[in-house]
PQR file of N, CA, C, O and H, with PARSE charges and radii, in Angstrom:
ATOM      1  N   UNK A   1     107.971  92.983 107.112 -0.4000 1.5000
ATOM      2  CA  UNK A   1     107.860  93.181 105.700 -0.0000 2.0000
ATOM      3  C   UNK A   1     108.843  92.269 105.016  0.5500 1.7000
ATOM      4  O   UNK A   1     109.841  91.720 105.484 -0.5500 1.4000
ATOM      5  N   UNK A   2     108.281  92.228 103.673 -0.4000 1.5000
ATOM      6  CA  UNK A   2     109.363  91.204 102.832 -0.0000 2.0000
ATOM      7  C   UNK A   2     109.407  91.543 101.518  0.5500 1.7000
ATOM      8  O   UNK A   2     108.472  91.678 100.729 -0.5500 1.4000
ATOM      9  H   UNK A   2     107.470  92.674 103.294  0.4000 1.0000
ATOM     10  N   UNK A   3     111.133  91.728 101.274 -0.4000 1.5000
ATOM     11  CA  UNK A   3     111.019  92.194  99.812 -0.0000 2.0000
ATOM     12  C   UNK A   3     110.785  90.626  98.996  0.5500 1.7000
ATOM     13  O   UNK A   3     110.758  89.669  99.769 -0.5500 1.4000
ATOM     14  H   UNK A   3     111.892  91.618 101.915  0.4000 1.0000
ATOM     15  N   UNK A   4     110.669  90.409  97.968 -0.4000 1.5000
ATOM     16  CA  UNK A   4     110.451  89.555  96.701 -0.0000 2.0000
ATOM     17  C   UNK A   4     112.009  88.590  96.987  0.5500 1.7000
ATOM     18  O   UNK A   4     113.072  89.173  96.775 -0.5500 1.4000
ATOM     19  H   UNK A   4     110.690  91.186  97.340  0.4000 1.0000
ATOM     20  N   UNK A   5     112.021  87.673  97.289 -0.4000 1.5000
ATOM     21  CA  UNK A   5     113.411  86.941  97.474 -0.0000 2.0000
ATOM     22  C   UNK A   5     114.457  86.916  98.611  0.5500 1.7000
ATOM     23  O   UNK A   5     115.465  86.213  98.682 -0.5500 1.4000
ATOM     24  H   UNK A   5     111.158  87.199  97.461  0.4000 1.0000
ATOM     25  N   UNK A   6     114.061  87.705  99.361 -0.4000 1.5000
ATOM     26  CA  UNK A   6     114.717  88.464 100.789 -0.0000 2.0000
ATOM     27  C   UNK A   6     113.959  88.023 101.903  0.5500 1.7000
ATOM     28  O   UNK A   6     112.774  87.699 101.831 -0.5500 1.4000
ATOM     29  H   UNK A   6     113.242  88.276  99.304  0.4000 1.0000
ATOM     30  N   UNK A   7     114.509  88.015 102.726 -0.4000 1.5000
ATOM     31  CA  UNK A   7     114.381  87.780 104.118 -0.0000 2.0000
ATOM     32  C   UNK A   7     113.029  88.250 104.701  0.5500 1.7000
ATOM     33  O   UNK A   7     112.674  89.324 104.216 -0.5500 1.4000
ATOM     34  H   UNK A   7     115.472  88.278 102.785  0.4000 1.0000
ATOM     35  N   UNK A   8     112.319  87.813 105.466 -0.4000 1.5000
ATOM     36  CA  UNK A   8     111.262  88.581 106.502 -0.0000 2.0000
ATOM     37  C   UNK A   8     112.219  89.588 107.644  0.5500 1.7000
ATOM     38  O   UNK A   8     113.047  89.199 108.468 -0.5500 1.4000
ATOM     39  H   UNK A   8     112.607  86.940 105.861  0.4000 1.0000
ATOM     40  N   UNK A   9     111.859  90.701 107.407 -0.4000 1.5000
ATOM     41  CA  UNK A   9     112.018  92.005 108.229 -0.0000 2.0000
ATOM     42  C   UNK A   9     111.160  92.010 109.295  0.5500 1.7000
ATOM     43  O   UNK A   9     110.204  91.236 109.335 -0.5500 1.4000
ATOM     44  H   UNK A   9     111.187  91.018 106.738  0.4000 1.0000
ATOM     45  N   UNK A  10     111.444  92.953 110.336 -0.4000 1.5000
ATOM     46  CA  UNK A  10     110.617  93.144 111.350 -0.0000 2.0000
ATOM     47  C   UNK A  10     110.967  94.354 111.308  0.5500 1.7000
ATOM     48  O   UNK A  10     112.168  94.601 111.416 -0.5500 1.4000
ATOM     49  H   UNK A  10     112.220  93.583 110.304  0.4000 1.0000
ATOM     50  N   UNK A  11     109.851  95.622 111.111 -0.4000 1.5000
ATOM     51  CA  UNK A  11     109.870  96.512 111.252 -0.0000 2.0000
ATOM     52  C   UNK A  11     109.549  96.867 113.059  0.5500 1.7000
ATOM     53  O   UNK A  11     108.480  96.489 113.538 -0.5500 1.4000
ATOM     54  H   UNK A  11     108.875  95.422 111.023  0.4000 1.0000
ATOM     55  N   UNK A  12     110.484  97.539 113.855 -0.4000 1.5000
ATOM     56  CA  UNK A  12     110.069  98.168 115.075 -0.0000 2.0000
ATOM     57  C   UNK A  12     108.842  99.634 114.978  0.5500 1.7000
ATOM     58  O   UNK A  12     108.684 100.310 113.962 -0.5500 1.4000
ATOM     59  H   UNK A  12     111.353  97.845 113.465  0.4000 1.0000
ATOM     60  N   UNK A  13     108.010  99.873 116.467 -0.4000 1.5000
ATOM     61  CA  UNK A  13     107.379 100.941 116.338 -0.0000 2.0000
ATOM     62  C   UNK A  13     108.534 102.132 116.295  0.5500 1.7000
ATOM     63  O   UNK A  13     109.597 102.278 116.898 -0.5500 1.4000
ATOM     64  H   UNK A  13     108.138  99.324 117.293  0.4000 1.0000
ATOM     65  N   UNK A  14     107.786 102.960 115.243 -0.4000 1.5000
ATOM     66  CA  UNK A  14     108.534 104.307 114.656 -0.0000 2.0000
ATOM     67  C   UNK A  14     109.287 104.026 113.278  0.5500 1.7000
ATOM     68  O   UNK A  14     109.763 104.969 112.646 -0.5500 1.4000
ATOM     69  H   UNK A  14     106.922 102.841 114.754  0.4000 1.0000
ATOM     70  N   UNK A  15     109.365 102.995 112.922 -0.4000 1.5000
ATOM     71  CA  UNK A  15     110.263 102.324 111.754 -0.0000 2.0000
ATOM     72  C   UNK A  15     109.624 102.637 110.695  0.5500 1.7000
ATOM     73  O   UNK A  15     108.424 102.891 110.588 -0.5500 1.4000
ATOM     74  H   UNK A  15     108.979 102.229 113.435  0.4000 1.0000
ATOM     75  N   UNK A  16     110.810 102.614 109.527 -0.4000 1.5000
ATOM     76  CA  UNK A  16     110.165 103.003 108.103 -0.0000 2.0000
ATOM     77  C   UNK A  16     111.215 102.450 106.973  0.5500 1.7000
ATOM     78  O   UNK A  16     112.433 102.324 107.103 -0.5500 1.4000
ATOM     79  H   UNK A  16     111.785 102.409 109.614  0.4000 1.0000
ATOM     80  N   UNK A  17     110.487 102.187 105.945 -0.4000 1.5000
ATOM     81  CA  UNK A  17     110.782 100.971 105.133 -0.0000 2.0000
ATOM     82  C   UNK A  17     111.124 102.441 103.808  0.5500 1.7000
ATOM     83  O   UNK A  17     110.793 103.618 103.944 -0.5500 1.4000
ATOM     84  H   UNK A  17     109.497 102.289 105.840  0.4000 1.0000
ATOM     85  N   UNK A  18     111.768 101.891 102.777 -0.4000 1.5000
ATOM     86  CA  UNK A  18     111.851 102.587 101.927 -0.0000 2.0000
ATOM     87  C   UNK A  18     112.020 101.443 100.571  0.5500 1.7000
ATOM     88  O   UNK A  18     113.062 100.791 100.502 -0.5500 1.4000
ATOM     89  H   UNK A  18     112.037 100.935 102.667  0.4000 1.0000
ATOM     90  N   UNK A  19     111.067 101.283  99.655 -0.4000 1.5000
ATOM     91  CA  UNK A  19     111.170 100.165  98.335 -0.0000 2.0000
ATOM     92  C   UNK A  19     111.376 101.075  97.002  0.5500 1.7000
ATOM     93  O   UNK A  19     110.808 102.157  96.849 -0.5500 1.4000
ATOM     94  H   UNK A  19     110.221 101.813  99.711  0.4000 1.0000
ATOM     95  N   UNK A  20     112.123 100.587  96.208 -0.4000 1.5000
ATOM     96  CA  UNK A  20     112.182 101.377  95.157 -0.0000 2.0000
ATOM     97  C   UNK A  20     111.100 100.661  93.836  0.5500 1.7000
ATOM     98  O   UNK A  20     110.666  99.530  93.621 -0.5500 1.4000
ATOM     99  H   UNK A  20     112.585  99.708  96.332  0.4000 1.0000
ATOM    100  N   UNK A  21     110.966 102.076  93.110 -0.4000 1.5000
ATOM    101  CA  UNK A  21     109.597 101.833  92.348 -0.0000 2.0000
ATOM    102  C   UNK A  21     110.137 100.187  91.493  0.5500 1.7000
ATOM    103  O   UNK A  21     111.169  99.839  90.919 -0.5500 1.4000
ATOM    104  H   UNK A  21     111.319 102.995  93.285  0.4000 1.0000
ATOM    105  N   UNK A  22     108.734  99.469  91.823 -0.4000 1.5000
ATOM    106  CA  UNK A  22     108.756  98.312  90.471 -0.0000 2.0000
ATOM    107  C   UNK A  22     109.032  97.359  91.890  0.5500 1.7000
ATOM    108  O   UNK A  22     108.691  96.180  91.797 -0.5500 1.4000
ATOM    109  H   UNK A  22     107.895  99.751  92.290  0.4000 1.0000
ATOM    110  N   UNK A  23     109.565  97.768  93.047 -0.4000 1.5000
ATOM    111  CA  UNK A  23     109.841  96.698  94.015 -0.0000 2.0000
ATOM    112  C   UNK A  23     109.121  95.994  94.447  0.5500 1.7000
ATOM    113  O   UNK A  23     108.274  96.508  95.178 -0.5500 1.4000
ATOM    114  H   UNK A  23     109.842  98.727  93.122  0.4000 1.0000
ATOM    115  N   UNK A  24     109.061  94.563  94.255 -0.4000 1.5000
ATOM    116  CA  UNK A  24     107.641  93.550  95.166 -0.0000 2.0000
ATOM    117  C   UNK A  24     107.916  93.611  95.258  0.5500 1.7000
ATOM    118  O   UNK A  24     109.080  93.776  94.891 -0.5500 1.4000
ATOM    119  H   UNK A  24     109.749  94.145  93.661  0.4000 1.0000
ATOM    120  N   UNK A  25     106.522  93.573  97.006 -0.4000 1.5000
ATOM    121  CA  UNK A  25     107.175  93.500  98.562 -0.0000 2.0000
ATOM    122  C   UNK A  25     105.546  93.367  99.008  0.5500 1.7000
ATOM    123  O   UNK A  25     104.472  93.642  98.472 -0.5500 1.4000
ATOM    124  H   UNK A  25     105.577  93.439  97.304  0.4000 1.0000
ATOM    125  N   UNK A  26     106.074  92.662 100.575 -0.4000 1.5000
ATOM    126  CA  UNK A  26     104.415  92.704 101.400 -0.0000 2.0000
ATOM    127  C   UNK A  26     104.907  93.108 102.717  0.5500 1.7000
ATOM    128  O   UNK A  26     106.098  93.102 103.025 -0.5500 1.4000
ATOM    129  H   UNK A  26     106.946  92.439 101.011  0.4000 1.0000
ATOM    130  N   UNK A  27     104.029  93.428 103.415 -0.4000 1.5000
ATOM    131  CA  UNK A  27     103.841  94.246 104.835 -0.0000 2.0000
ATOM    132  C   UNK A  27     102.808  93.908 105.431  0.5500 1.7000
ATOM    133  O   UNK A  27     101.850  93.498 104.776 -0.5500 1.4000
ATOM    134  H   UNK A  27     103.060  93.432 103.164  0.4000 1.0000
ATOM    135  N   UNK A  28     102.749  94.002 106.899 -0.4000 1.5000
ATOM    136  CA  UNK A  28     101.117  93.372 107.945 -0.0000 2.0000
ATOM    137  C   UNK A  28     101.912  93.013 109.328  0.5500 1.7000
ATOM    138  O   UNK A  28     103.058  92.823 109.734 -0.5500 1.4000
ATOM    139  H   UNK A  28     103.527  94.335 107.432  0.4000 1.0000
ATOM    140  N   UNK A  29     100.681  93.039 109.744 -0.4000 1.5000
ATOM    141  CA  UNK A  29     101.371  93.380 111.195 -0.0000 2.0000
ATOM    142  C   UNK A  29     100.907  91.792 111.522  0.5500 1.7000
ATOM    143  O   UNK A  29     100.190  91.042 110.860 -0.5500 1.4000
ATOM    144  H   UNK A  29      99.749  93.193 109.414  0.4000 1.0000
ATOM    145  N   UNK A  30     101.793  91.518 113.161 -0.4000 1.5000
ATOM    146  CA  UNK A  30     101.599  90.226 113.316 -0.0000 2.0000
ATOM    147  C   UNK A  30     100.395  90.029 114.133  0.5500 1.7000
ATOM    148  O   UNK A  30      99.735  91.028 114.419 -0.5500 1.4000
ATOM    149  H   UNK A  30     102.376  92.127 113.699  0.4000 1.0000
ATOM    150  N   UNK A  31      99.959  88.677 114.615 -0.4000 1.5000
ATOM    151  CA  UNK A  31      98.633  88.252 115.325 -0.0000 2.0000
ATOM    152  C   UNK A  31      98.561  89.322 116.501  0.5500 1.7000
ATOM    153  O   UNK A  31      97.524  89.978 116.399 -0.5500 1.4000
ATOM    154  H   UNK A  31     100.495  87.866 114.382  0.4000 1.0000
ATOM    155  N   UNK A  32      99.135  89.597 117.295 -0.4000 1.5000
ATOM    156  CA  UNK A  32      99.318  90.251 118.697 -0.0000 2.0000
ATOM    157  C   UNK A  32      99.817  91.796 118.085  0.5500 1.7000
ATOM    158  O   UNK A  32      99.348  92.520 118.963 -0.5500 1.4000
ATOM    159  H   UNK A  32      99.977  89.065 117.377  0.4000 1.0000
ATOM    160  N   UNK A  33     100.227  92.364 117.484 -0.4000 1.5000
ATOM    161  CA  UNK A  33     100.516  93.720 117.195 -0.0000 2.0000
ATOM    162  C   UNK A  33      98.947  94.464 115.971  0.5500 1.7000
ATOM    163  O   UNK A  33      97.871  93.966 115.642 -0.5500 1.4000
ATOM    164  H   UNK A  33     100.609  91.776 116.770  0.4000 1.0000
ATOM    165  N   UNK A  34      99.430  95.439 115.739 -0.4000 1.5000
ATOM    166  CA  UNK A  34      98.611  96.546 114.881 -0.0000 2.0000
ATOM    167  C   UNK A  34      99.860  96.924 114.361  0.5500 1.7000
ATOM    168  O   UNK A  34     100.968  96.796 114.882 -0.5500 1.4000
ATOM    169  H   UNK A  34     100.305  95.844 116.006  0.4000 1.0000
ATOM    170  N   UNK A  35      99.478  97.523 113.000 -0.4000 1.5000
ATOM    171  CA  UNK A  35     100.094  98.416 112.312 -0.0000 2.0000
ATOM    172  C   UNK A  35      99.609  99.033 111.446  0.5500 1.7000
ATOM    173  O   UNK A  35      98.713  98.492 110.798 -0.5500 1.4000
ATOM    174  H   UNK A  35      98.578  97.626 112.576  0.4000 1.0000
ATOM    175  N   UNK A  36     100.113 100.665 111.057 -0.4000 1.5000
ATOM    176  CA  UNK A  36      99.357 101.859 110.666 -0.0000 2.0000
ATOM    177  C   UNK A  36     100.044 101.741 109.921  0.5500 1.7000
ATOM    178  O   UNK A  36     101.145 101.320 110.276 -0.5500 1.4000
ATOM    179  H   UNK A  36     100.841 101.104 111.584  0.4000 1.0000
ATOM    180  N   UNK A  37      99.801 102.066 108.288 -0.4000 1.5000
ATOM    181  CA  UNK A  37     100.502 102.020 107.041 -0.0000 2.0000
ATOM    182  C   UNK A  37     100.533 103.402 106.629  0.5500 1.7000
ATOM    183  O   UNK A  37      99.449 103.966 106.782 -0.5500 1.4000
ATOM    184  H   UNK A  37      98.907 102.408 107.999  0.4000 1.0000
ATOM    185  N   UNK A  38     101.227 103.935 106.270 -0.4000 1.5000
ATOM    186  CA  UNK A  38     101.138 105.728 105.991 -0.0000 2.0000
ATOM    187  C   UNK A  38     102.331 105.522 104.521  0.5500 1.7000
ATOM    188  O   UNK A  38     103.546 105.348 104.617 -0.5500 1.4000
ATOM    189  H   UNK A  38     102.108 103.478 106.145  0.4000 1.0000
ATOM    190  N   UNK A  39     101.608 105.600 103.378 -0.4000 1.5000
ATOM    191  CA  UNK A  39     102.359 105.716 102.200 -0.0000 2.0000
ATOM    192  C   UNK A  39     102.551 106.971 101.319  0.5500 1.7000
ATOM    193  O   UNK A  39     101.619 107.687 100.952 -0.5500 1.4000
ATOM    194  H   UNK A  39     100.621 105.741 103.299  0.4000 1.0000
ATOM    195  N   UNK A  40     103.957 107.183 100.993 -0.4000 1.5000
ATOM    196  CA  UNK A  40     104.552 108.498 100.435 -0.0000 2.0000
ATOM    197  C   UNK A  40     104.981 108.281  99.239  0.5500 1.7000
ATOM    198  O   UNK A  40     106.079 107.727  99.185 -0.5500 1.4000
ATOM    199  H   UNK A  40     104.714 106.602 101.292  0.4000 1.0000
ATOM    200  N   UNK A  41     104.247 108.653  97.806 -0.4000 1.5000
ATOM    201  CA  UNK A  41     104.932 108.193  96.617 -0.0000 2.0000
ATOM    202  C   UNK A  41     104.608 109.229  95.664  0.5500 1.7000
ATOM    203  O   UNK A  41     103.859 110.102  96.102 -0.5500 1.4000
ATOM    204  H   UNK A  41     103.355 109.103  97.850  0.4000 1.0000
ATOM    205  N   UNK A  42     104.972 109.337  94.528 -0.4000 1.5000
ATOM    206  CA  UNK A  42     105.678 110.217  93.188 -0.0000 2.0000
ATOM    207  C   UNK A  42     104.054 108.969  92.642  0.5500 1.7000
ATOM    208  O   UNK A  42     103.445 108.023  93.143 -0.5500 1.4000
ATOM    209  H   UNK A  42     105.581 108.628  94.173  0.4000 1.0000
ATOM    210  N   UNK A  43     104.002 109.886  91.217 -0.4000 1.5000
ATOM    211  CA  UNK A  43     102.606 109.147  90.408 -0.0000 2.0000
ATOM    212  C   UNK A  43     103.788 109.495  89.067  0.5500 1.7000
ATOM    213  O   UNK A  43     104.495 110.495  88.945 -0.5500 1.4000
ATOM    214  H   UNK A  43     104.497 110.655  90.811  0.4000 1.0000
ATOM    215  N   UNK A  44     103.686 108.231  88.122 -0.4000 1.5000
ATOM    216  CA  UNK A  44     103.936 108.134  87.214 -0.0000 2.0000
ATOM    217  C   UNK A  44     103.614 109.454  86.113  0.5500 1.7000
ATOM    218  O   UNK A  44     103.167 110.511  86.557 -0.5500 1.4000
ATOM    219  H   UNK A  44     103.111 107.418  88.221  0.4000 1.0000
ATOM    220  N   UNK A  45     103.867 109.284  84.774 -0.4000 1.5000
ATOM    221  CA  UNK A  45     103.438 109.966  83.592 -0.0000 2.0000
ATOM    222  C   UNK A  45     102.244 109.877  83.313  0.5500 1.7000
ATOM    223  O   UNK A  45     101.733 110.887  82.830 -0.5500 1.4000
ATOM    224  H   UNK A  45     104.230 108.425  84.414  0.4000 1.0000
ATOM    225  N   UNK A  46     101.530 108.874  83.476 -0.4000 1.5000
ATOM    226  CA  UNK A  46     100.283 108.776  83.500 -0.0000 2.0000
ATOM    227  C   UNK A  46      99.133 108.821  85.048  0.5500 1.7000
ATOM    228  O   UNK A  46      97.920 108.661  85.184 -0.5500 1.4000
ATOM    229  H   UNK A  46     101.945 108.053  83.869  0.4000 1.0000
ATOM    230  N   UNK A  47      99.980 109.047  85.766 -0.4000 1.5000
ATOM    231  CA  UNK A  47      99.365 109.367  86.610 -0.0000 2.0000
ATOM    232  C   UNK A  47      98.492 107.962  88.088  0.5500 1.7000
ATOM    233  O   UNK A  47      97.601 107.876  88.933 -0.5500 1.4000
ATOM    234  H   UNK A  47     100.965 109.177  85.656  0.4000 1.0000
ATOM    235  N   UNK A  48      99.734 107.119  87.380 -0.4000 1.5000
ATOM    236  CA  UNK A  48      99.405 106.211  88.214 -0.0000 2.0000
ATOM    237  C   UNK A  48     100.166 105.926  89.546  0.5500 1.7000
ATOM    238  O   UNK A  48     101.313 105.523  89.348 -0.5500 1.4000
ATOM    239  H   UNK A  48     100.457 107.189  86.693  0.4000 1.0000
ATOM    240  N   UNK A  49      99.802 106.037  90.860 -0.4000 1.5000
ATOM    241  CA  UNK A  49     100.466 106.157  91.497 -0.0000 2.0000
ATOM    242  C   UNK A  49     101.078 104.996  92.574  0.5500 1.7000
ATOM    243  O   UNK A  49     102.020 105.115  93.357 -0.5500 1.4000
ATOM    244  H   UNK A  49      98.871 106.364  91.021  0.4000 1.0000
ATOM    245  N   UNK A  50     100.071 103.665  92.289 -0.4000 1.5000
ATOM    246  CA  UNK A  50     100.930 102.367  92.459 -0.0000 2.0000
ATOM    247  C   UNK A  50     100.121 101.566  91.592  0.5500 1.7000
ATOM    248  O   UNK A  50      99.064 101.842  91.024 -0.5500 1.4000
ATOM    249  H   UNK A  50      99.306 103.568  91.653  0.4000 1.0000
ATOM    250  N   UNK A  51     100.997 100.244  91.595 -0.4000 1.5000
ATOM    251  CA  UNK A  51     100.796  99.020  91.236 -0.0000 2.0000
ATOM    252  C   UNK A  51     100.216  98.388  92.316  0.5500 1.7000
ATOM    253  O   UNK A  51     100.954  98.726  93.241 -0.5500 1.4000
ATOM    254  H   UNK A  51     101.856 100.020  92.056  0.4000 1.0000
ATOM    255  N   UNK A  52      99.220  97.569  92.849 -0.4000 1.5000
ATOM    256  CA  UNK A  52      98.896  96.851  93.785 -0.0000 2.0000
ATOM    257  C   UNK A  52      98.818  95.344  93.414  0.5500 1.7000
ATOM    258  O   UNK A  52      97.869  95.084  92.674 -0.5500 1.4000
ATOM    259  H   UNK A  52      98.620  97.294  92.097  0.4000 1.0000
ATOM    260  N   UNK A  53      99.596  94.304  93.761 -0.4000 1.5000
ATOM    261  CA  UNK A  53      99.238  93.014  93.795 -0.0000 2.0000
ATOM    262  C   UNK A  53      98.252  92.401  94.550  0.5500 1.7000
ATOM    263  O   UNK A  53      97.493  92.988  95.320 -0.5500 1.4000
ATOM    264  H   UNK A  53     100.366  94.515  94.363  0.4000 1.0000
ATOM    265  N   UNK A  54      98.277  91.016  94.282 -0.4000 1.5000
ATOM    266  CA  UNK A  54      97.169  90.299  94.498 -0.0000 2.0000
ATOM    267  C   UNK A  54      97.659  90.440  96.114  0.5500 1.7000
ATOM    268  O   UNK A  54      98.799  90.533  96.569 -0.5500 1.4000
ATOM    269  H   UNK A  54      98.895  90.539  93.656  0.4000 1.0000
ATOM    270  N   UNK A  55      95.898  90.410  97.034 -0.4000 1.5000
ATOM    271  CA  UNK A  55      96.690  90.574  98.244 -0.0000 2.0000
ATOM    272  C   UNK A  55      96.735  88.801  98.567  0.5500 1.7000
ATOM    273  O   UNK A  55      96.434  87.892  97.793 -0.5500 1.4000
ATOM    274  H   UNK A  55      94.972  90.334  96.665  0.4000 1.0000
ATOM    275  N   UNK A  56      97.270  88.711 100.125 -0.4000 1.5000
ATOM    276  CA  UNK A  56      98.330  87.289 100.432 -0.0000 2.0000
ATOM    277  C   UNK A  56      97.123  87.083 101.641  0.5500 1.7000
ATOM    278  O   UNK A  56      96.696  87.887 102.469 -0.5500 1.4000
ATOM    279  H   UNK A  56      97.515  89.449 100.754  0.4000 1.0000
ATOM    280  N   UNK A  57      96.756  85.616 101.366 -0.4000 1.5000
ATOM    281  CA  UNK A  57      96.622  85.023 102.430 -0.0000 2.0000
ATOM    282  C   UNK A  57      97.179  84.785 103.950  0.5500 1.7000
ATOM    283  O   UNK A  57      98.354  84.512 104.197 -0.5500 1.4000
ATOM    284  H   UNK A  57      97.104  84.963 100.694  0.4000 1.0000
ATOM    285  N   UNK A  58      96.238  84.918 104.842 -0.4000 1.5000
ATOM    286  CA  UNK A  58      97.009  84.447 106.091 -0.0000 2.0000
ATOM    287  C   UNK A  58      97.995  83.083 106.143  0.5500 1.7000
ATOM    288  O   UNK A  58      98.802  82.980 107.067 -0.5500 1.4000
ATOM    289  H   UNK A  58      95.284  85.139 104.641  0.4000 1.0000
ATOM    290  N   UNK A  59      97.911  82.225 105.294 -0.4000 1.5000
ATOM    291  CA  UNK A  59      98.870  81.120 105.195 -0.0000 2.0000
ATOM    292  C   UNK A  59     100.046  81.643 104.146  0.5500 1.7000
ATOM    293  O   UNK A  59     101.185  81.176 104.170 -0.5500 1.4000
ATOM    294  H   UNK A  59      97.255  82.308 104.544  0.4000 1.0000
ATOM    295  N   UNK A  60      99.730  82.399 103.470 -0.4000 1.5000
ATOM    296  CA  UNK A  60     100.647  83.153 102.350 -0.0000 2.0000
ATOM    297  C   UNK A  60     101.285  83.482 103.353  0.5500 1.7000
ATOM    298  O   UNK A  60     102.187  82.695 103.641 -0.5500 1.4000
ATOM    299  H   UNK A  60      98.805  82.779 103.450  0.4000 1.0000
ATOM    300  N   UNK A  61     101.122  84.681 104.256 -0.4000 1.5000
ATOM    301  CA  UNK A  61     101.788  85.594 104.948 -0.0000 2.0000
ATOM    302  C   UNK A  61     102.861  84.952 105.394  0.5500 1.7000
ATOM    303  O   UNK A  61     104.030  85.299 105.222 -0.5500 1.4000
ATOM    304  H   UNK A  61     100.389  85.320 104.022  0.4000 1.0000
ATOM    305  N   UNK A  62     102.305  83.604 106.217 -0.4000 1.5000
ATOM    306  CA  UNK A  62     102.844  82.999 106.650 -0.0000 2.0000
ATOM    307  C   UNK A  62     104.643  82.975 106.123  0.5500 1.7000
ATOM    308  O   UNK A  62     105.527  83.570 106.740 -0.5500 1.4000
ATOM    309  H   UNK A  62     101.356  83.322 106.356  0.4000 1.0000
ATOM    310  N   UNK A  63     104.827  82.286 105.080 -0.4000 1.5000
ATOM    311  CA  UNK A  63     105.790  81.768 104.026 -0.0000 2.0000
ATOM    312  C   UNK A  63     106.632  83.118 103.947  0.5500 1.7000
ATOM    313  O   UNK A  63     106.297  84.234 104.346 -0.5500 1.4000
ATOM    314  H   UNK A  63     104.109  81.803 104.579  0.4000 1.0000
ATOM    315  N   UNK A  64     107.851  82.712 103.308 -0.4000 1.5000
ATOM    316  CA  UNK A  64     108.742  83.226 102.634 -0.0000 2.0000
ATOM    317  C   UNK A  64     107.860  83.371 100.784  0.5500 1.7000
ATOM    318  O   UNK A  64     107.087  82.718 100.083 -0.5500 1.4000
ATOM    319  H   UNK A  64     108.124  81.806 102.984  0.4000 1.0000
ATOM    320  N   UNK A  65     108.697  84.762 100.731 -0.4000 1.5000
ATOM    321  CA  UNK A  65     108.382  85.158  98.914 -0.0000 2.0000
ATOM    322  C   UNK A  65     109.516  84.721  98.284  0.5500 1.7000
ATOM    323  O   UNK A  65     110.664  85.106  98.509 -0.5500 1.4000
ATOM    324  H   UNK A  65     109.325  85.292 101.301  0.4000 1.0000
ATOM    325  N   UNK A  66     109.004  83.552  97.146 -0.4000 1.5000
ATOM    326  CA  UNK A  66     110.310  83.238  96.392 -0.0000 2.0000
ATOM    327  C   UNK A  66     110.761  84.208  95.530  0.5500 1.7000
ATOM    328  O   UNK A  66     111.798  84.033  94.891 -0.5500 1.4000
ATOM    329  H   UNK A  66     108.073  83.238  96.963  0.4000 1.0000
TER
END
């Protein structure tokens, strides 16, 4: 995973990430692994319960997020 300006992470199996609201960030598992995404969040005042960006290309993925 990668926050917005930060480093590429490697999450291990059993691992868990924690972003605070408003935080870009991307996540995906690599060529040879799987990964199960299981998301836990609070819904706004209006009842929105994320923001989703544009998703990232496999050459995106690739890269660092400026």
């Amino acid at each position: 995973m990668q926050r917005r300006g930060g480093p590429i992470e490697v999450i291990s199996p059993g691992g868990r990430v924690f972003f605070e609201p408003g935080e870009e960030h991307l996540h995906g598992a690599a060529r040879n692994r799987l990964m199960t995404h299981l998301t836990m969040l609070e819904v706004d005042a209006e009842g929105n319960a994320a923001t989703w960006g544009e998703h990232v290309t496999y050459a995106e993925y690739g890269q660092q997020l400026g």
